[in-house]
N, CA, C and O atoms as CSV, one atom per row, in Angstrom:
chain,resi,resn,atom,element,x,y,z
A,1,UNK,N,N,-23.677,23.736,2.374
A,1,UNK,CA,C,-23.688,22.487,1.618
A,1,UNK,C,C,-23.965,21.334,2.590
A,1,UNK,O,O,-23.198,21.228,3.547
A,2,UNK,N,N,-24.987,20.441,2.456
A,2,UNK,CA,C,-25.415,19.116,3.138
A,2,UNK,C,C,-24.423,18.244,2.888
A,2,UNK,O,O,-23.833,18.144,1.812
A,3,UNK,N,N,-24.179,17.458,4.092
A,3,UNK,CA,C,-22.880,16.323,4.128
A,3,UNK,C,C,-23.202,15.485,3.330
A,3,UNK,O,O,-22.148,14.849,3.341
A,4,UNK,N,N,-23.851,14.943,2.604
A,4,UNK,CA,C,-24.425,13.925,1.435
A,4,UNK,C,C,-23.221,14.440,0.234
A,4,UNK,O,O,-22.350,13.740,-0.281
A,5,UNK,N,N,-23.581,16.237,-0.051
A,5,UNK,CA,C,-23.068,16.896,-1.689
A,5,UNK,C,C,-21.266,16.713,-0.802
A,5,UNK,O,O,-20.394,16.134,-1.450
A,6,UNK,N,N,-21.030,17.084,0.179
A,6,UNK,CA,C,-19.712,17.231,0.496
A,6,UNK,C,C,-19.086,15.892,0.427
A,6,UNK,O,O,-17.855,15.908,0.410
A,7,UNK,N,N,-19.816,14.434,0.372
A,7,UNK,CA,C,-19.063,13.241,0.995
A,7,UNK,C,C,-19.506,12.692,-0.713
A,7,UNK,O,O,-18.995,11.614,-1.017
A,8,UNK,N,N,-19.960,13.030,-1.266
A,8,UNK,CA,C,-20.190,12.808,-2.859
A,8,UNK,C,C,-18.524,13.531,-3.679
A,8,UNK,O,O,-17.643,13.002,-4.356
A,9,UNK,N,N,-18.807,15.358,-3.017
A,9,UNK,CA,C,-17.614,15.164,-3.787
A,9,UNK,C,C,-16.306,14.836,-3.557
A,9,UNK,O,O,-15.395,14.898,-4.383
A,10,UNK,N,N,-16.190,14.262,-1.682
A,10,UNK,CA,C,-15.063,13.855,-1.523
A,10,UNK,C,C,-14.761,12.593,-2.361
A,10,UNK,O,O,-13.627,12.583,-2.837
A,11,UNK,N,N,-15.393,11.730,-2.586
A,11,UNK,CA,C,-15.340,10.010,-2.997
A,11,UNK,C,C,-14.941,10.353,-5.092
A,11,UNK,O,O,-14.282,9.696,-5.898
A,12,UNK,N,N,-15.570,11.387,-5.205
A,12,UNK,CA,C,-14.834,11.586,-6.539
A,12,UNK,C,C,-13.547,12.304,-6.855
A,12,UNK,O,O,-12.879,11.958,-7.829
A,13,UNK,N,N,-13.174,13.302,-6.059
A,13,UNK,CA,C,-11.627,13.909,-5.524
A,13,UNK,C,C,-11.238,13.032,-5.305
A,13,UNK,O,O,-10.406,12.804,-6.184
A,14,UNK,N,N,-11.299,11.453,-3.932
A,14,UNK,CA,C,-10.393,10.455,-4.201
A,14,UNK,C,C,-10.649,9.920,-5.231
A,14,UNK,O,O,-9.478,9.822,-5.596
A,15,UNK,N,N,-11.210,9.473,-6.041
A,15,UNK,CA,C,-10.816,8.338,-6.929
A,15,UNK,C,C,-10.333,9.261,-8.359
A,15,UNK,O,O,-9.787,8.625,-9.260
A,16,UNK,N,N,-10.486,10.335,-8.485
A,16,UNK,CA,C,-9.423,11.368,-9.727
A,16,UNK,C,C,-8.201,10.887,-9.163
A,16,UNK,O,O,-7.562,9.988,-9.710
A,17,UNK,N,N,-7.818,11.464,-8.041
A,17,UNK,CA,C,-6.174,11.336,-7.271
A,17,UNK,C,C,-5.788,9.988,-7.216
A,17,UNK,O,O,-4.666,9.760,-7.668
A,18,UNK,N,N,-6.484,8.946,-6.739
A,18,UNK,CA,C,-5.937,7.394,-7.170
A,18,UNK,C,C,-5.620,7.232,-8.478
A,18,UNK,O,O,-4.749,6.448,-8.854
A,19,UNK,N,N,-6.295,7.949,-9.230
A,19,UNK,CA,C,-5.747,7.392,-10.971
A,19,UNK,C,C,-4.778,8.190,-11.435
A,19,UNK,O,O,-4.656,8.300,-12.655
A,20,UNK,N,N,-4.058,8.774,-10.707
A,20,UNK,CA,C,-3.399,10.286,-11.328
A,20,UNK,C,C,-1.829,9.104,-11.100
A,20,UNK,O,O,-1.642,8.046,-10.500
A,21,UNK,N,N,-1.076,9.913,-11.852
A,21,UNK,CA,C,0.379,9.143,-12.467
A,21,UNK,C,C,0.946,8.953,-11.352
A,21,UNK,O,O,0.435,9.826,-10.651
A,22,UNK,N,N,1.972,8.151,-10.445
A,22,UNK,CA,C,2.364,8.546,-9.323
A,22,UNK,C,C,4.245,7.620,-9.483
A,22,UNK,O,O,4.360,6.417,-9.717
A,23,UNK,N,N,4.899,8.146,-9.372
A,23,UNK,CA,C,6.197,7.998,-9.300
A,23,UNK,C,C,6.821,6.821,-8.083
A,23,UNK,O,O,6.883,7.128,-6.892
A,24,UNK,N,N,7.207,5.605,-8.552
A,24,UNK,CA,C,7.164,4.064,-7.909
A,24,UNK,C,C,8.596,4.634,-7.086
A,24,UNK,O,O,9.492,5.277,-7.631
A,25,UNK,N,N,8.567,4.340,-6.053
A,25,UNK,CA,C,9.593,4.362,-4.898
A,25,UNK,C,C,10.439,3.044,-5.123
A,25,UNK,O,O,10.133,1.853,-5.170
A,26,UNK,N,N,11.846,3.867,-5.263
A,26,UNK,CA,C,12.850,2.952,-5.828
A,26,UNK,C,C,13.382,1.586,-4.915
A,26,UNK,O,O,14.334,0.830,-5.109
A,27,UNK,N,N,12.553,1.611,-4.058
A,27,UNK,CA,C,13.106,0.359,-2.756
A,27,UNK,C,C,12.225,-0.468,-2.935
A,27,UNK,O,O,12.300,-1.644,-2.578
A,28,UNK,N,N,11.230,0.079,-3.541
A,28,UNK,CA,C,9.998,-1.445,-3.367
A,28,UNK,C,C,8.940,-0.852,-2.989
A,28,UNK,O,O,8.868,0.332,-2.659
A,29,UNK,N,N,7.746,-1.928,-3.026
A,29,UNK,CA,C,6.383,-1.463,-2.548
A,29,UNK,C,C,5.781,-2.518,-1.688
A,29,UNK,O,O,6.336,-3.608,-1.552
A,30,UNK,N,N,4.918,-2.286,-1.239
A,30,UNK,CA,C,4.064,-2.900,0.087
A,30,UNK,C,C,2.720,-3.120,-0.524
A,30,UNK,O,O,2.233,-2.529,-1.488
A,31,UNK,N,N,2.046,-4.371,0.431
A,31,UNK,CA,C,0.524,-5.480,-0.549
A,31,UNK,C,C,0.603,-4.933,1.260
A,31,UNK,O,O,1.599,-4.895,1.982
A,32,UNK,N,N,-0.732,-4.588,1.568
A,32,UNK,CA,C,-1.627,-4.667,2.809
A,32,UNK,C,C,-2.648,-5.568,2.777
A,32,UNK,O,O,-3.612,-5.587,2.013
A,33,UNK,N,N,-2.270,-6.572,3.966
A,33,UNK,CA,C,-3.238,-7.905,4.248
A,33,UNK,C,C,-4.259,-7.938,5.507
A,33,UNK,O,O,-4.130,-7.004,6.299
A,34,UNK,N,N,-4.884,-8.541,5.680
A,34,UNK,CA,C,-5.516,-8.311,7.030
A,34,UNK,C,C,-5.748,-9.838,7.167
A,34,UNK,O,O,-5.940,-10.414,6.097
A,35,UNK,N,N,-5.766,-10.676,8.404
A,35,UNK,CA,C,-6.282,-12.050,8.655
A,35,UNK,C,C,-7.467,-11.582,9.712
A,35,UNK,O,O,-7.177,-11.220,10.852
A,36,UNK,N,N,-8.600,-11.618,9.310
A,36,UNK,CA,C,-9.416,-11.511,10.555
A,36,UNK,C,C,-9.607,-12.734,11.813
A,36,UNK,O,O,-10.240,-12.636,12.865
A,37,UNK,N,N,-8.919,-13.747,11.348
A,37,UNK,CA,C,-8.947,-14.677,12.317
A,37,UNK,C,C,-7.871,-14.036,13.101
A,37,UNK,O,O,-8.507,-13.482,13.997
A,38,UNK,N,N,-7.178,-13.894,13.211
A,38,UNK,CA,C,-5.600,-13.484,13.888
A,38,UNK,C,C,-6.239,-11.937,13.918
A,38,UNK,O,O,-5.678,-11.435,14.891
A,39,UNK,N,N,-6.738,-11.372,13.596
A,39,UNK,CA,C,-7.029,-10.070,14.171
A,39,UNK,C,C,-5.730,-9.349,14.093
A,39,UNK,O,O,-4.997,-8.949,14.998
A,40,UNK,N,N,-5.586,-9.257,12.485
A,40,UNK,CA,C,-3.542,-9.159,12.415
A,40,UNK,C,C,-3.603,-8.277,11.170
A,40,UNK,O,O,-4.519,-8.377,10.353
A,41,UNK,N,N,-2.633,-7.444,11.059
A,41,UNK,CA,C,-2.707,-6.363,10.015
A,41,UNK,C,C,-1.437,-7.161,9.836
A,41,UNK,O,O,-0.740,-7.488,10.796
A,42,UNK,N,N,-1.007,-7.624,7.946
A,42,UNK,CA,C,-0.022,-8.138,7.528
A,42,UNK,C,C,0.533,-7.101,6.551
A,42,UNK,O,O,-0.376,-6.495,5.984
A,43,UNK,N,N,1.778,-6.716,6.187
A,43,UNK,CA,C,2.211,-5.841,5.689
A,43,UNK,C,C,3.352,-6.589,4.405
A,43,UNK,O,O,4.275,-7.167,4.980
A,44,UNK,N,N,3.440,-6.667,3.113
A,44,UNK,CA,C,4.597,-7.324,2.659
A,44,UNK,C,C,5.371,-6.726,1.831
A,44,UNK,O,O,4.972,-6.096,0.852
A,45,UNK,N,N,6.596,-6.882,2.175
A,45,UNK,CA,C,7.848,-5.488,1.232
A,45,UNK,C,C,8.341,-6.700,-0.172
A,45,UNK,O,O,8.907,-7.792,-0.115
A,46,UNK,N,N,8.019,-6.206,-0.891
A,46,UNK,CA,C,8.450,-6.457,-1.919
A,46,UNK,C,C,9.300,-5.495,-3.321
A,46,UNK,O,O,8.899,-4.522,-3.960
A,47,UNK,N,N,10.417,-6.176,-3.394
A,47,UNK,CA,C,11.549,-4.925,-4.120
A,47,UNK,C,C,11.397,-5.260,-5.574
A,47,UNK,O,O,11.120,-6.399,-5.953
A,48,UNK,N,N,11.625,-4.019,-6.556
A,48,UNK,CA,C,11.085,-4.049,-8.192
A,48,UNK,C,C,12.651,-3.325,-8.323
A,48,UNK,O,O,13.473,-2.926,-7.498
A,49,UNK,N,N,12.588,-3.389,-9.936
A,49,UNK,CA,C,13.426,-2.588,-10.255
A,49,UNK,C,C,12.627,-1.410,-11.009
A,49,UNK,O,O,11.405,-1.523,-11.109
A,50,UNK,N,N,13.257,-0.325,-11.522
A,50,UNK,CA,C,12.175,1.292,-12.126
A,50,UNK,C,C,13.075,1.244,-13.436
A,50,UNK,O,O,14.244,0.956,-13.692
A,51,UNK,N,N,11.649,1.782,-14.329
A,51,UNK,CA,C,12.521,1.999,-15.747
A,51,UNK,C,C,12.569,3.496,-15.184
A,51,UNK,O,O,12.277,4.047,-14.123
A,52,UNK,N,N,13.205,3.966,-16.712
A,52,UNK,CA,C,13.087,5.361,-17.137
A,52,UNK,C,C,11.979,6.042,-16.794
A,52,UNK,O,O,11.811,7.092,-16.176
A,53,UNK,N,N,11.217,5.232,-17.323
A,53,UNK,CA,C,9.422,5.909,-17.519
A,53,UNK,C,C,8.972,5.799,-16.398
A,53,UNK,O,O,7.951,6.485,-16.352
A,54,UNK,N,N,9.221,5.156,-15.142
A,54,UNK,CA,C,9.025,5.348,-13.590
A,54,UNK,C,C,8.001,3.959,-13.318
A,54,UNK,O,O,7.129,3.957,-12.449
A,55,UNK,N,N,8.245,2.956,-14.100
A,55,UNK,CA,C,7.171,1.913,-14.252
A,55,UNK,C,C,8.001,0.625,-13.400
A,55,UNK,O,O,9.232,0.647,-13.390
A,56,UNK,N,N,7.444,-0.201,-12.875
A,56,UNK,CA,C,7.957,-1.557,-11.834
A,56,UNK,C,C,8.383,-2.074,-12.651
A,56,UNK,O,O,7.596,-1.858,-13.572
A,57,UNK,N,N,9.635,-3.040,-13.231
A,57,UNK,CA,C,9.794,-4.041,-13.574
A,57,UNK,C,C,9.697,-5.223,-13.180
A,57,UNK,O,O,9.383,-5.245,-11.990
A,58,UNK,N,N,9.863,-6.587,-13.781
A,58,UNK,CA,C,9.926,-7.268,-13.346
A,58,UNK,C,C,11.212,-7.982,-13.311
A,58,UNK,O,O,11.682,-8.269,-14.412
A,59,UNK,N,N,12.085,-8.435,-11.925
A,59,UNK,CA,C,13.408,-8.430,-11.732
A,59,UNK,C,C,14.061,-9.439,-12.741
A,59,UNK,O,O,15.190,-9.300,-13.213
A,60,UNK,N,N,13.425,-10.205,-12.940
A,60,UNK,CA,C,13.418,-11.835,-13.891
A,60,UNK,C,C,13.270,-11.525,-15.508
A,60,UNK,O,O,14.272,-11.798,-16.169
A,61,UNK,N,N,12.254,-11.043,-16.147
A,61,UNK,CA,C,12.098,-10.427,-17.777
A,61,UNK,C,C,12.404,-9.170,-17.736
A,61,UNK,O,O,12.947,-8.861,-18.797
A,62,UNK,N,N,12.273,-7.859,-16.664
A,62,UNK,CA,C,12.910,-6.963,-17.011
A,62,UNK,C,C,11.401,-5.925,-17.870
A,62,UNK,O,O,11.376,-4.727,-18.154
A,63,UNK,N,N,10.518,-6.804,-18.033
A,63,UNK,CA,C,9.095,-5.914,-18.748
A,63,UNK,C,C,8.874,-5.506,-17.449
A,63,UNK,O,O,9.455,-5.830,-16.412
A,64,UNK,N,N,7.493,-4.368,-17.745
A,64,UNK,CA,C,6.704,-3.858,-17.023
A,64,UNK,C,C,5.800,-4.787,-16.308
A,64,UNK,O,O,5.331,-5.718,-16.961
A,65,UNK,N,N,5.484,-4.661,-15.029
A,65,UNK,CA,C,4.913,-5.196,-14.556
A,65,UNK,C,C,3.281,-4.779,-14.323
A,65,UNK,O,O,2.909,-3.639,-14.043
A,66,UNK,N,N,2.479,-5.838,-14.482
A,66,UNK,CA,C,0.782,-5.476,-15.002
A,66,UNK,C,C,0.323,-5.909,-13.769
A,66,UNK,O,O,0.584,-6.964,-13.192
A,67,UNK,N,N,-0.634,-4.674,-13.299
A,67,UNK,CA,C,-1.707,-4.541,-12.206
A,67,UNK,C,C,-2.566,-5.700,-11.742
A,67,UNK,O,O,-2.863,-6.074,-10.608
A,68,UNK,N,N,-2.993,-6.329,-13.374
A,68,UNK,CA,C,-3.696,-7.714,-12.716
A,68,UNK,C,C,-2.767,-8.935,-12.766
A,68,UNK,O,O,-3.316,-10.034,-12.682
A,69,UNK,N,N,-1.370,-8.887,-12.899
A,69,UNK,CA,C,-0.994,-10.084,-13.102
A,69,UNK,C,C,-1.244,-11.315,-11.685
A,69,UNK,O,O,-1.447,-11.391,-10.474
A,70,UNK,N,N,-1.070,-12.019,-12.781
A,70,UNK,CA,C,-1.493,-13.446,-11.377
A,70,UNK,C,C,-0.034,-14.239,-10.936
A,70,UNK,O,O,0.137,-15.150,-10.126
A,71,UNK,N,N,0.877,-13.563,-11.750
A,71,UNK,CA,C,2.302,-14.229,-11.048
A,71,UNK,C,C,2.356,-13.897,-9.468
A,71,UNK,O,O,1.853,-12.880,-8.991
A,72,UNK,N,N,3.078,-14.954,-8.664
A,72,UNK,CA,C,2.827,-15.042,-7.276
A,72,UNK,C,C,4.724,-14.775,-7.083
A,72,UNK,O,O,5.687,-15.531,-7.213
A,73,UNK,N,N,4.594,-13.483,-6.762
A,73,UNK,CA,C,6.309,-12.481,-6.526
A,73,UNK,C,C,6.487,-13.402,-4.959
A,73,UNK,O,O,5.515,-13.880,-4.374
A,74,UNK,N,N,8.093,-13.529,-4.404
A,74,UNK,CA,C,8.669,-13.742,-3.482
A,74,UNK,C,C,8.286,-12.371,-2.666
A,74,UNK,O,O,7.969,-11.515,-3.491
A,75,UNK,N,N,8.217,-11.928,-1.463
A,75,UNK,CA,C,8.414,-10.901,-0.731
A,75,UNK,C,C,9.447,-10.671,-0.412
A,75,UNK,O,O,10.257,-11.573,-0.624
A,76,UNK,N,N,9.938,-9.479,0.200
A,76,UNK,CA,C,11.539,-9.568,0.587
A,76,UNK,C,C,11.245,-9.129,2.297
A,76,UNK,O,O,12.207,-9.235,3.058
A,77,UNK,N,N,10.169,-8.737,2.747
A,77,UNK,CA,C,9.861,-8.775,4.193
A,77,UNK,C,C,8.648,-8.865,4.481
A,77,UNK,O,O,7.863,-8.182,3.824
A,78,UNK,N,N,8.112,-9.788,5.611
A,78,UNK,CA,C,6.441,-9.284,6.156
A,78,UNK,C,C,6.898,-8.847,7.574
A,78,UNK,O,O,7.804,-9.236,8.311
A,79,UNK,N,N,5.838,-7.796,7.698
A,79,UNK,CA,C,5.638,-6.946,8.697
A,79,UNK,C,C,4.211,-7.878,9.517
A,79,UNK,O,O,3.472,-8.481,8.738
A,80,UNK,N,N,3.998,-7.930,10.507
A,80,UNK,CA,C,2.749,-8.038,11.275
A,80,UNK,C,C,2.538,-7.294,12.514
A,80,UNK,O,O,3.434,-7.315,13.358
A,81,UNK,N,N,1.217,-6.488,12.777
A,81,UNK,CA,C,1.183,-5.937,14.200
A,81,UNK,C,C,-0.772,-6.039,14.214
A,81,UNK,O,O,-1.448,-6.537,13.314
A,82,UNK,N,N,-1.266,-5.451,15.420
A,82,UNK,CA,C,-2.426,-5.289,15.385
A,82,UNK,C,C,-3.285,-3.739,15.388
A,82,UNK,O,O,-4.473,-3.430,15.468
A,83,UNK,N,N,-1.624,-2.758,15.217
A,83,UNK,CA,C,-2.631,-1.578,14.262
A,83,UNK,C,C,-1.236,-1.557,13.570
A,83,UNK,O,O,-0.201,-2.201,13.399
A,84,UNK,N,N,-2.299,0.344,13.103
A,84,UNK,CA,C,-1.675,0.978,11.643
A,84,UNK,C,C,-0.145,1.456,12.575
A,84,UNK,O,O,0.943,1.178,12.071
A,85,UNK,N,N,-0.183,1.873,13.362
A,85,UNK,CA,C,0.899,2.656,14.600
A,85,UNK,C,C,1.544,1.582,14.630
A,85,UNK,O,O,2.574,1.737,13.973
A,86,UNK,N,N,1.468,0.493,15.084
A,86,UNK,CA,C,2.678,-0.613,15.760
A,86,UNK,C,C,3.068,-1.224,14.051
A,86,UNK,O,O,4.175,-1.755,13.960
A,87,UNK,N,N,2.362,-1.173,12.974
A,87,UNK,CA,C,3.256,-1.524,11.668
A,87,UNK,C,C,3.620,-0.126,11.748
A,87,UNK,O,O,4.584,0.066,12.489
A,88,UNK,N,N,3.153,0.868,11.226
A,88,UNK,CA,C,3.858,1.476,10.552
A,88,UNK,C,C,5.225,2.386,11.281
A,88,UNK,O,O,6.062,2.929,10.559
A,89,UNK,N,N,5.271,2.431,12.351
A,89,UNK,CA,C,6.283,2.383,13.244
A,89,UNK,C,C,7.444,1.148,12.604
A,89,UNK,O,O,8.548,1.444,12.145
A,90,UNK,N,N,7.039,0.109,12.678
A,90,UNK,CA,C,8.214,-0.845,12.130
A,90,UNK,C,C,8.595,-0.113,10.810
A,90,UNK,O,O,9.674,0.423,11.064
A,91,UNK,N,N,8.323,0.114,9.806
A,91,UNK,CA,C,8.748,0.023,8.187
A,91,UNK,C,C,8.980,1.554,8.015
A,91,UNK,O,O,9.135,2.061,6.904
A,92,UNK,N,N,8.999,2.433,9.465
A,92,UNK,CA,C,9.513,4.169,9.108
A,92,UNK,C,C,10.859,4.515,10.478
A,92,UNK,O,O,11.782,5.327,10.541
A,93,UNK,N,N,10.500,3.748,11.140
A,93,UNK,CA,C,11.806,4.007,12.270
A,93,UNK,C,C,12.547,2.714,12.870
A,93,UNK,O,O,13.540,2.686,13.597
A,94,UNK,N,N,11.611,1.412,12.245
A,94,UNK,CA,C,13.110,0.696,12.574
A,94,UNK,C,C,13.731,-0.199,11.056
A,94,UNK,O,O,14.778,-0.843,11.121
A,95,UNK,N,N,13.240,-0.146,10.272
A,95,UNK,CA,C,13.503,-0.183,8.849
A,95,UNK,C,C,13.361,1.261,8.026
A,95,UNK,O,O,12.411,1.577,7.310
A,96,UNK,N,N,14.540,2.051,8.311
A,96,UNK,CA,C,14.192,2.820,7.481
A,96,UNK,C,C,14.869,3.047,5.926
A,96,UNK,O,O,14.886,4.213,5.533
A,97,UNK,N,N,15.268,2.299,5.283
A,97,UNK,CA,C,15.630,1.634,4.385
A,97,UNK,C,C,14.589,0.970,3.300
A,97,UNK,O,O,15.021,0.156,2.483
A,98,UNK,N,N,13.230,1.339,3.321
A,98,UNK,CA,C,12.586,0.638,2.811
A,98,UNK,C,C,11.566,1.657,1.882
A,98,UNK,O,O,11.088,1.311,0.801
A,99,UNK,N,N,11.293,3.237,2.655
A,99,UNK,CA,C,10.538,3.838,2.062
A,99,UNK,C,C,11.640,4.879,1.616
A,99,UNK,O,O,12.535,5.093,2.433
A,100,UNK,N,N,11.680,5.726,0.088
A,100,UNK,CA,C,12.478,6.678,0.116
A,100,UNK,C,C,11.556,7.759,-0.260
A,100,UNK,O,O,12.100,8.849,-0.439
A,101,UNK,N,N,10.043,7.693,-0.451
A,101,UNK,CA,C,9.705,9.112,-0.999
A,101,UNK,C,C,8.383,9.097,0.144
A,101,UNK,O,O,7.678,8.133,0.444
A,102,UNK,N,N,8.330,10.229,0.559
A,102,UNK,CA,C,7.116,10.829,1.488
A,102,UNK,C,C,5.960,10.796,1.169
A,102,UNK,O,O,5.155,10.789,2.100
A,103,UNK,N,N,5.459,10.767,-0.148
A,103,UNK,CA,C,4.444,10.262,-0.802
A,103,UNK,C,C,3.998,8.977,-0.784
A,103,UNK,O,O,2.780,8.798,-0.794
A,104,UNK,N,N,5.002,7.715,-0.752
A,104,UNK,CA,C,4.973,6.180,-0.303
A,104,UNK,C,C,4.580,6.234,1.346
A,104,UNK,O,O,3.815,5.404,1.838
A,105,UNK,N,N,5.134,7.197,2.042
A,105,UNK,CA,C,5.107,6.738,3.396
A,105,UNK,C,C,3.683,7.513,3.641
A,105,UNK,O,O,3.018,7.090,4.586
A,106,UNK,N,N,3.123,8.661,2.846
A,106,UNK,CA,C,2.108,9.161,3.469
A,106,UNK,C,C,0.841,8.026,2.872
A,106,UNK,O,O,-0.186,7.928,3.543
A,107,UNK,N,N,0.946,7.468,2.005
A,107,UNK,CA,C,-0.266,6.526,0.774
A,107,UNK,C,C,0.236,5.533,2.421
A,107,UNK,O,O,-0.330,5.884,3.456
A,108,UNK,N,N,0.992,4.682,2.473
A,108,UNK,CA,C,1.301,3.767,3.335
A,108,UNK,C,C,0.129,3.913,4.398
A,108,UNK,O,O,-0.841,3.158,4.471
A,109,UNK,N,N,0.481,5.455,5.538
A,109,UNK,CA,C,-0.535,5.611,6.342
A,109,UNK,C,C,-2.010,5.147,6.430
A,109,UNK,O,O,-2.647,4.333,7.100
A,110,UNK,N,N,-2.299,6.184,5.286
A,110,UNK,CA,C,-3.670,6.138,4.793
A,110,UNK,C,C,-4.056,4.441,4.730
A,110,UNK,O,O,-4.994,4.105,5.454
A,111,UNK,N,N,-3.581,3.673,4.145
A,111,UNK,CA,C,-4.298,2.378,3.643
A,111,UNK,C,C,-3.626,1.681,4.867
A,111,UNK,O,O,-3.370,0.530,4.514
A,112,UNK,N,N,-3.326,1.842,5.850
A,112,UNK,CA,C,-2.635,0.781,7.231
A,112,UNK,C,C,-4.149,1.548,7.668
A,112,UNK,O,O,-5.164,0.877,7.482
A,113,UNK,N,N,-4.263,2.628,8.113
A,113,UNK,CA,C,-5.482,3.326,8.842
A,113,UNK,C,C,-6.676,2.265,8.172
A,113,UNK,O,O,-7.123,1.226,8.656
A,114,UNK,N,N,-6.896,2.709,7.318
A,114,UNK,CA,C,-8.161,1.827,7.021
A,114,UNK,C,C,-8.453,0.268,6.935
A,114,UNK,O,O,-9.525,-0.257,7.236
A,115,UNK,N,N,-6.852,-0.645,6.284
A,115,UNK,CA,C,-7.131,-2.106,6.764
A,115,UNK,C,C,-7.689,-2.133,8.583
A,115,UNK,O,O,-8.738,-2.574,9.054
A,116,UNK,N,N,-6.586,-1.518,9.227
A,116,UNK,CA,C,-7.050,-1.518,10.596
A,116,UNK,C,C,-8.679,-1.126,10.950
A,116,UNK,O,O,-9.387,-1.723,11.762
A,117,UNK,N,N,-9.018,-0.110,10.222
A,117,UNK,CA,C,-10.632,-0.313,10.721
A,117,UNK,C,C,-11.377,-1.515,10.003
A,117,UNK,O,O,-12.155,-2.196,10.671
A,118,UNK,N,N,-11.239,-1.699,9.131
A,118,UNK,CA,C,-11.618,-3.293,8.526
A,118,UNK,C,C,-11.085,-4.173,9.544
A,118,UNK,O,O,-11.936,-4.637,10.303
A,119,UNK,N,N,-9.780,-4.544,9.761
A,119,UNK,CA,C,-9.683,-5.637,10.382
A,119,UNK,C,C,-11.112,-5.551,11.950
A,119,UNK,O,O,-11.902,-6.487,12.077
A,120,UNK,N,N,-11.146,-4.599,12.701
A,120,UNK,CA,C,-11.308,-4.265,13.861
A,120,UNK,C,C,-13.033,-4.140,13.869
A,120,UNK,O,O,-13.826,-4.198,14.809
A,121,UNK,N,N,-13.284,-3.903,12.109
A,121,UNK,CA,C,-14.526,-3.721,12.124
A,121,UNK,C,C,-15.700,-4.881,11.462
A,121,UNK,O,O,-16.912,-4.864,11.251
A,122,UNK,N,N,-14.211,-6.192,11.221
A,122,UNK,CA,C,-14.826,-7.732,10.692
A,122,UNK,C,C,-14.964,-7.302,9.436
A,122,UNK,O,O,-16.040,-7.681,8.972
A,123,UNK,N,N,-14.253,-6.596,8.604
A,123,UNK,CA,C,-15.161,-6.510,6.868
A,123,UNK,C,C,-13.669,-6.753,6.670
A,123,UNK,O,O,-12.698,-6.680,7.423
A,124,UNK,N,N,-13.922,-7.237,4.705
A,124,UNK,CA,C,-12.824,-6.708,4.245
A,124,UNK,C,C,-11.960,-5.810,3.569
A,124,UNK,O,O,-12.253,-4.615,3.607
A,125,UNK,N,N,-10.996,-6.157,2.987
A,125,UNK,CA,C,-10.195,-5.216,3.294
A,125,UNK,C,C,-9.417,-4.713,1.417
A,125,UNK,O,O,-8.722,-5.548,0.838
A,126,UNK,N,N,-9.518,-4.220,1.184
A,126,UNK,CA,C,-8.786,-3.597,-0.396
A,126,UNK,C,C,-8.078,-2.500,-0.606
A,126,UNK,O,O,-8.460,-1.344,-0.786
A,127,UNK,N,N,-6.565,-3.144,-0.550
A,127,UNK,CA,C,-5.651,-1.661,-0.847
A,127,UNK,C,C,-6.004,-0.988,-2.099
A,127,UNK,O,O,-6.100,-1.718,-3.085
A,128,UNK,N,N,-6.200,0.176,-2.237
A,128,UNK,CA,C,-6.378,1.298,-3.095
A,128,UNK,C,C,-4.895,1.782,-3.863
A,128,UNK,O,O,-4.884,2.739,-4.637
């Protein structure tokens, strides 16, 4: 098989698995930023509450919280370093209080890896 059919069907294997149901980690979730002026990978912890149905609330109405909303949430920590290793080192061994499922910390990896080649590579940057 030519790397063209193999890197075709990798890009559709990820984007099935991005849409697939995924169970919200009860401590909160993380927005990945990049400043290319500062040449700075920004990281921000922000805490939800979980229904039943495994969906974010919102701490204030208590509804579900919507993907495009434009409400501007408080953070409850920012992280900054200039890679994926020196953040994600902070938010797995010296906060470890923040991730509780291995699935959060492995998605975490993945999208610190790639802001960092964006930041490093001048483009930008879109958590998945």
């Amino acid at each position: 098989m030519d790397f063209s059919k193999i890197f075709e069907k990798k890009v559709e294997l990820d984007s099935d698995l991005s849409n697939r149901y995924i169970e919200l980690d009860p401590n909160g979730y993380f927005i990945i930023k990049i400043d290319l002026k500062a040449k700075q990978l920004i990281l921000e912890h922000y805490l939800n509450k979980i229904n039943e149905e495994g969906y974010a609330l919102d701490p204030k109405t208590n509804k579900p919280i919507k993907c495009d909303s434009k409400e501007i949430k408080a953070c409850n920590e920012i992280f900054t370093g200039i890679s994926a290793k020196e953040v994600g080192i902070a938010i797995t061994e010296k906060r470890t209080d923040l991730i509780t499922r291995i699935d959060h910390a492995l998605y975490l990896g993945r999208e610190l890896q790639k802001a960092e080649e964006c930041l490093y590579k001048n483009l930008p940057y879109t958590q998945d």
